[in-house]
C-alpha positions in Angstrom: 2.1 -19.8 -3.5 -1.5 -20.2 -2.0 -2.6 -17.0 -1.3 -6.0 -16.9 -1.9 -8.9 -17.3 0.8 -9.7 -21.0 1.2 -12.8 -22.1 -0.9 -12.3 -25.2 -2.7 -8.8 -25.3 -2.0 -6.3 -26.1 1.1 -6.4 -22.9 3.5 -3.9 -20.4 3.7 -1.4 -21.7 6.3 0.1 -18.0 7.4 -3.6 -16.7 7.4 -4.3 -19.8 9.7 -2.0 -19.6 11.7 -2.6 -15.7 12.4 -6.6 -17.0 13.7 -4.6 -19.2 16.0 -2.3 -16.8 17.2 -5.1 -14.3 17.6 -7.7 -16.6 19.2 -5.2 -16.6 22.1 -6.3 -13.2 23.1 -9.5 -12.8 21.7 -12.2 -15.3 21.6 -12.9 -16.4 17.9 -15.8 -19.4 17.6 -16.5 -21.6 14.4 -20.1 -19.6 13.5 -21.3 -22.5 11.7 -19.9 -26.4 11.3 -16.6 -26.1 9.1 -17.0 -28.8 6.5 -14.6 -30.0 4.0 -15.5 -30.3 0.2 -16.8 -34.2 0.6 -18.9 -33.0 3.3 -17.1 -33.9 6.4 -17.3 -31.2 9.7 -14.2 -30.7 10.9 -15.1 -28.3 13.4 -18.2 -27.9 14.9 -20.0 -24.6 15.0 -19.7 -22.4 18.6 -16.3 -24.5 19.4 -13.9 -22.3 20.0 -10.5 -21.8 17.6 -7.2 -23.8 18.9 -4.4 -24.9 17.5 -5.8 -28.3 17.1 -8.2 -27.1 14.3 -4.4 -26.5 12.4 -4.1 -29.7 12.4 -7.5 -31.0 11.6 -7.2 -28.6 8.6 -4.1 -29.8 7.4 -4.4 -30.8 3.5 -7.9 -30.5 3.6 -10.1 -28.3 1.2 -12.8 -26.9 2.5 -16.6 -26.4 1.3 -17.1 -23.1 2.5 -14.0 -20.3 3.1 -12.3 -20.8 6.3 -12.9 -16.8 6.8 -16.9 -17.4 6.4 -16.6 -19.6 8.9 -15.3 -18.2 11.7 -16.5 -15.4 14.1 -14.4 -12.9 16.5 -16.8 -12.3 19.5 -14.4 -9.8 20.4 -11.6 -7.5 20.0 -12.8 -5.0 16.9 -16.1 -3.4 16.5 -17.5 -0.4 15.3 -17.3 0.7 19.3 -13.8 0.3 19.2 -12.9 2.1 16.2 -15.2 5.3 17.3 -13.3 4.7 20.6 -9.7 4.6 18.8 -10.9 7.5 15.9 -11.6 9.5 19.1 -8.5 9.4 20.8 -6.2 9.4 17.7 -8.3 12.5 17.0 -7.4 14.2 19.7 -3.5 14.3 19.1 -1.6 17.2 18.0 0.7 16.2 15.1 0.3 17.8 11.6 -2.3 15.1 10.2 -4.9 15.0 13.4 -4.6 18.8 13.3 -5.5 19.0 9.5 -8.1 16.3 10.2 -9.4 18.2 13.2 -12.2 19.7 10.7 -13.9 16.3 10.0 -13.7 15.2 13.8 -17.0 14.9 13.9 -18.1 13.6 10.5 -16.3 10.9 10.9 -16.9 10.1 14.7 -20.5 10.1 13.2 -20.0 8.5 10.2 -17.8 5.3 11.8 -20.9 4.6 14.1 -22.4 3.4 10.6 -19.5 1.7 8.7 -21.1 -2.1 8.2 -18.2 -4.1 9.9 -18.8 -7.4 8.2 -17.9 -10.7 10.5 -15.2 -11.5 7.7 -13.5 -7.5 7.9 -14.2 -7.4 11.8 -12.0 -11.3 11.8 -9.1 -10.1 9.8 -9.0 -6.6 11.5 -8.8 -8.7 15.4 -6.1 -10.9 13.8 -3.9 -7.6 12.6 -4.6 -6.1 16.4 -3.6 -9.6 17.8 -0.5 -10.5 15.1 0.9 -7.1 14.0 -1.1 -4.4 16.8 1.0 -1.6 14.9 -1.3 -2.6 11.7 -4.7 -1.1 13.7 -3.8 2.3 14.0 -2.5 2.7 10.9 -5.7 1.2 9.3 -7.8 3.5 11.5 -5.8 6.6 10.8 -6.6 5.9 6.7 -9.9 5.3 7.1 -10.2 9.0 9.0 -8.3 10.4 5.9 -10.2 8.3 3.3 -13.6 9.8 5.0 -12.2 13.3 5.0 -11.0 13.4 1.8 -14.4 11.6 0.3 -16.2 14.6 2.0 -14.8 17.2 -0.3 -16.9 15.9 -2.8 -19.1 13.2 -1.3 -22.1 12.7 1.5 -23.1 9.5 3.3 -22.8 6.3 2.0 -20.5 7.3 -0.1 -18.0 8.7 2.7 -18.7 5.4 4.8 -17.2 3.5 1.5 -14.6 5.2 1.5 -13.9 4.9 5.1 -14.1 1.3 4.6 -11.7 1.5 1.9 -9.2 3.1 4.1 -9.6 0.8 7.0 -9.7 -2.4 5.4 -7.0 -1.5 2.5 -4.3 -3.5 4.2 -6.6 -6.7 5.5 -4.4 -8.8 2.1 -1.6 -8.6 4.7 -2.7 -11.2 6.9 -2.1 -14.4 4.0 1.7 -12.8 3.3 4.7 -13.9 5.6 5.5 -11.8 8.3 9.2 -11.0 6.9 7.8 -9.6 3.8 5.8 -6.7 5.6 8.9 -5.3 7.1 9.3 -1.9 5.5 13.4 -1.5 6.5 13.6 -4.5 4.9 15.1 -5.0 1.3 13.0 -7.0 -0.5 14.8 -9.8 -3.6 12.3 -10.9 -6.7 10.9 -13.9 -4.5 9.7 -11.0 -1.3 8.3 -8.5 -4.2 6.3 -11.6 -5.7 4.9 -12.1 -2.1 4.2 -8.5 -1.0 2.5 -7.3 -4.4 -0.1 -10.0 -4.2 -1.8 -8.2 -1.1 -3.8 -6.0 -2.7 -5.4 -8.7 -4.9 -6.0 -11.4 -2.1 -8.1 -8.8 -0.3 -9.7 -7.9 -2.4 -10.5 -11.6 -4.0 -11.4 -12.0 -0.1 -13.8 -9.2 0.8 -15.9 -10.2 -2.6 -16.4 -13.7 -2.3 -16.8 -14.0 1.7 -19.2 -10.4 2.2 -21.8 -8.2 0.9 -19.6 -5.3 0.4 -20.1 -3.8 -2.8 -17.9 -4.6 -5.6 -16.9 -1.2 -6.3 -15.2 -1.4 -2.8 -13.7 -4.4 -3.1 -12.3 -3.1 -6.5 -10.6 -0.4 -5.2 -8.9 -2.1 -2.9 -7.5 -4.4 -4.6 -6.1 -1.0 -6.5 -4.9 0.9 -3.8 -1.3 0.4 -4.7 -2.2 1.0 -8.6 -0.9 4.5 -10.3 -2.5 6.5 -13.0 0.9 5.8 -15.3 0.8 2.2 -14.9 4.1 2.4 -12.7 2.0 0.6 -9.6 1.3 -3.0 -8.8 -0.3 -5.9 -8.9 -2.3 -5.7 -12.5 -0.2 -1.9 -13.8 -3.4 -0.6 -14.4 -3.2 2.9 -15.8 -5.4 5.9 -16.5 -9.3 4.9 -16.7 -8.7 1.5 -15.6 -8.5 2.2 -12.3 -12.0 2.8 -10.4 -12.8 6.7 -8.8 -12.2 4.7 -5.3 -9.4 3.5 -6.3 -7.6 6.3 -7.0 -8.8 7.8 -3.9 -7.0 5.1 -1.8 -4.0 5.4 -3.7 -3.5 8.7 -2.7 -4.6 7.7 1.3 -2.0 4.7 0.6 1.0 6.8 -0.1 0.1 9.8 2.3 0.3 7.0 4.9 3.6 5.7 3.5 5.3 8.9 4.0 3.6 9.7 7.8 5.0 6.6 9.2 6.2 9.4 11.9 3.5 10.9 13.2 5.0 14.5 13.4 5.9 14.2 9.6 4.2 17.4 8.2 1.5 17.2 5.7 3.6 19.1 3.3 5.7 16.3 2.6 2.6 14.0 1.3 1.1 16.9 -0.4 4.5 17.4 -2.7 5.1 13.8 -3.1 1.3 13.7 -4.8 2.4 15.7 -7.4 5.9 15.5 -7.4 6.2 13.1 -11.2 3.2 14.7 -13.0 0.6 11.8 -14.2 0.7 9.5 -11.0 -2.5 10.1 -9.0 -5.4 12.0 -9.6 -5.2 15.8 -9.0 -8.5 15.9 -7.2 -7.9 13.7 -4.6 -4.2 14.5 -4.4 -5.7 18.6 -4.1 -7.6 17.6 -1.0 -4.3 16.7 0.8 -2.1 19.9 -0.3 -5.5 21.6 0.5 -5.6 20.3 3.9 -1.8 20.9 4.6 -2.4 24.2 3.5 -5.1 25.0 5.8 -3.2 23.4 9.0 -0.9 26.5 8.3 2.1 23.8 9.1 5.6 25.3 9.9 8.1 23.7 8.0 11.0 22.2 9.8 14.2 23.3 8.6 16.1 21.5 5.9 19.6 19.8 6.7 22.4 21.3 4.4 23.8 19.7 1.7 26.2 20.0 -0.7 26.2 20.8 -4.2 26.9 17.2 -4.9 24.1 16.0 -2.3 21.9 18.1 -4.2 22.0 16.9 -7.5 22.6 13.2 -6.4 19.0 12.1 -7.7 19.8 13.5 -11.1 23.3 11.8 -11.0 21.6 8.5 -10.2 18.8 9.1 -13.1 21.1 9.8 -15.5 24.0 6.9 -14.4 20.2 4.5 -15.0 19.4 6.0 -18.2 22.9 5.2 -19.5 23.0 2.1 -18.2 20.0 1.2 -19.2 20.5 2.5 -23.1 23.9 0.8 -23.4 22.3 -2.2 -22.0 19.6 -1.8 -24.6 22.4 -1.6 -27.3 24.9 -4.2 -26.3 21.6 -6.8 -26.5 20.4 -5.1 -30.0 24.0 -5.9 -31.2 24.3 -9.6 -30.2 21.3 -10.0 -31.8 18.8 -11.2 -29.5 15.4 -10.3 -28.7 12.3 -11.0 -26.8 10.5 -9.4 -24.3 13.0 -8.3 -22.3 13.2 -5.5 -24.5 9.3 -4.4 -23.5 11.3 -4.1 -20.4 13.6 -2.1 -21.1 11.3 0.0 -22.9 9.4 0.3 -19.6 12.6 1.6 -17.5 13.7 4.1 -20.2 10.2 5.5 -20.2 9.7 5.8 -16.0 13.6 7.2 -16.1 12.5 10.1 -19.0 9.6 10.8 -16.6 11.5 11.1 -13.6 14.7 13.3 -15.7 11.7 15.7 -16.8 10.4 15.9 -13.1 13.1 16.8 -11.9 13.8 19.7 -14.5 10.7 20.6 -13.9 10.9 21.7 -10.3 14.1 23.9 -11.1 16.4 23.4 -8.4 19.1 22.1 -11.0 20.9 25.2 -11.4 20.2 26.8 -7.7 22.6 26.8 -5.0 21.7 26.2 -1.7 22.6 29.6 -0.7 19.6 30.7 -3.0 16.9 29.0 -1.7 14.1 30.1 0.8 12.5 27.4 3.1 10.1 26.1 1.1 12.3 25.6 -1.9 15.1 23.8 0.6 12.6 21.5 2.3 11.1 20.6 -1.6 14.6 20.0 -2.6 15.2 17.4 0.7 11.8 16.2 -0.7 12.6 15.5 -4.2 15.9 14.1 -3.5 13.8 11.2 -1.5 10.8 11.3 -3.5 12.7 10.2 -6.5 15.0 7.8 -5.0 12.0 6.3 -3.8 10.6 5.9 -7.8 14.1 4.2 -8.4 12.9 1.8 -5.9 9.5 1.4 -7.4 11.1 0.8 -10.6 13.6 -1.8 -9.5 10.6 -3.3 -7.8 8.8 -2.5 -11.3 11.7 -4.5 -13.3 12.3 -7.2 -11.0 8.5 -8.5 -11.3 8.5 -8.1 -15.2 11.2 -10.2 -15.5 9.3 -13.8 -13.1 7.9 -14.4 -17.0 11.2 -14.4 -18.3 13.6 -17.3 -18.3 16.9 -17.7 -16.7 19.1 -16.5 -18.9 16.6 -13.7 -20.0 16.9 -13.0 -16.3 20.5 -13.1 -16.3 20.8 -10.4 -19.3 18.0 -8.0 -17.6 19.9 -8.0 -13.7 21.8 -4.6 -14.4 18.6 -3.1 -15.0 17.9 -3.4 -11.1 21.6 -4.5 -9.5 22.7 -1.6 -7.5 19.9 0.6 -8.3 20.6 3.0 -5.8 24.2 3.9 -4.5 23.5 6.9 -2.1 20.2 7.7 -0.1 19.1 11.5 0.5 17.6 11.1 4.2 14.2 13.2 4.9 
């Protein structure tokens, strides 16, 4: 799978074919000649972007990135962005009105941010391939800024701005189909989706003049401080101070996908499984839900089962998992698969302990106030959602492994889940 930007090698064909699609809407120019590796132009610079430069870069490796080369005269600029901070500003649902203390630090900060021609290219081909991708880039970089600003000033808010509004730019080399989030992903769409991270930020170093440390963290925005994220696991002081600032913006976003979700739900999923992102950053987001004074909705009723289906799931895993763990052990075999195994026991501990830890286990509904109902609703879909993550986990472990290894390891992610807790 070619995912990286062009240089030296043939270009990405679904980042290609995005520049075409967008250049159909916005006017994007060759800003110099585009030359392949034996030092033949191909395109000459100021000609605008068609679909016949597709075929003229068909099998051909280029001398210079394909992303270098091109300039959007149009569609995203700083301008824009202050324009779109402004009006998403100006909303009332729970984030805006937490945001509403920053409004203008960041209006006055995003008149700053240094769009580079490669970010301001793969932000018009988002508007013009996926529009719904714009706002939601525009809406982290307002809470990357605000967030920042609890213990940063300047340049140091504008990089993380960046960070939040360039995070997702990977997604323009992965297949459309991949990117759909109601979407069930098998081992060949996981492989695909958890390269994004990387590409962009494999992109944003070799193509600009962004500093490293910004092109670092984004390539970790999906990392966790317990190794449980992807693409490279990192865990505890690997991970960059940006980083872990973006991880937190990346899953605060995950969970607003509905704009009138309340900022309470972010805040508990931050701290939900102890040892995931870094308190600091994850304290600026319960701080801010706390300030917004939000009024929670009310919780749905559930039965007793209902409630402790996550634990019932956690524990059918564990078992599963530990008589898989035997069965293997007593036919003799071994391998890695076992270091996998190893993994899943350990993230399905961590996630048993969590959940004694909030003490809802021997509550009846009945018992609860507000706030403890809506944090059960919560936890029932916060740690579904780390079954998920660990089936994700598992599944990518095992592309080392051979067939058969394969074969052995499937229970470990077949039927992961069996009921959903809906938030």
């Amino acid at each position: 799978m070619n995912t990286a930007p062009s240089h030296g090698v043939g270009t990405n064909p679904q980042a290609l074919s995005a520049f075409i699609t967008a250049s159909e809407s916005y006017s994007i120019v060759a800003s110099q000649d585009i030359v392949d590796v034996r030092g033949l132009k191909l395109w000459a610079k100021g000609n605008p972007v068609s679909s016949a430069l597709q075929q003229r870069l068909l099998d051909r490796k280029l001398k210079q990135p394909l992303e270098a080369c091109l300039l959007a005269e149009d569609g995203v600029t700083v301008f824009t962005l202050h324009h779109d901070l402004k009006t998403f500003l100006e909303q009332d649902t729970p984030l805006t009105l937490a945001l509403r203390p920053w409004a203008s630090l960041l209006l006055a900060q995003v008149k700053q941010l240094p769009l580079h021609s490669v970010a301001q290219l793969l932000l018009t081909t988002a508007l013009a391939t996926r529009p719904t991708t714009l706002p939601h880039a525009v809406t982290a970089m307002a809470l990357a800024g605000a967030i920042a600003s609890g213990r940063f000033t300047g340049v140091d808010v504008r990089l993380a701005m960046l960070g939040g509004l360039l995070h997702d730019v990977g997604e323009v080399y992965i297949q459309p189909e991949y990117l759909d989030h109601g979407t069930a992903l098998d081992s060949v769409g996981h492989k695909h989706l958890v390269v994004h991270p990387r590409v962009a930020q494999m992109l944003l170093d070799v193509t600009t003049d962004y500093p490293k440390a910004l092109c670092l963290a984004i390539g970790e925005h999906h990392e966790r401080l317990d190794g449980s994220g992807y693409p490279a696991r990192l865990s505890g002081q690997q991970l960059s101070p940006l980083g872990r600032l973006l991880a937190v913006v990346e899953v605060t976003m995950g969970l607003l996908r509905n704009p009138q979700a309340p900022l309470n739900r972010a805040s508990f999923a931050l701290r939900v499984v102890p040892g995931e992102f870094d308190p600091q950053w994850g304290g600026q987001v319960s701080d801010m839900a706390r300030a917004a004074g939000e009024v929670l909705p009310p919780a749905a009723a559930h039965s007793r089962a209902e409630q402790l289906l996550p634990m019932t799931l956690i524990d059918r895993r564990l078992h599963q998992t530990q008589e898989l763990a035997q069965t293997l052990k007593n036919q003799g075999r071994t391998g890695p698969f076992f270091e996998i195994m190893e993994t899943a026991l350990l993230r399905l501990n961590r996630l048993r302990v969590a959940w004694n830890a909030l003490g809802f286990w021997g509550l009846d509904a009945s018992q609860l106030s507000c706030q403890e109902a809506f944090e059960l609703q919560l936890a029932g879909a916060e740690l579904q959602q780390r079954l998920r993550a660990l089936q994700r986990e598992c599944m990518l472990l095992c592309e080392r492994l051979g067939e058969l290894e394969k074969t052995l390891l499937e229970p470990l992610w077949h039927g992961l889940l069996d009921g959903r807790v809906k938030v």
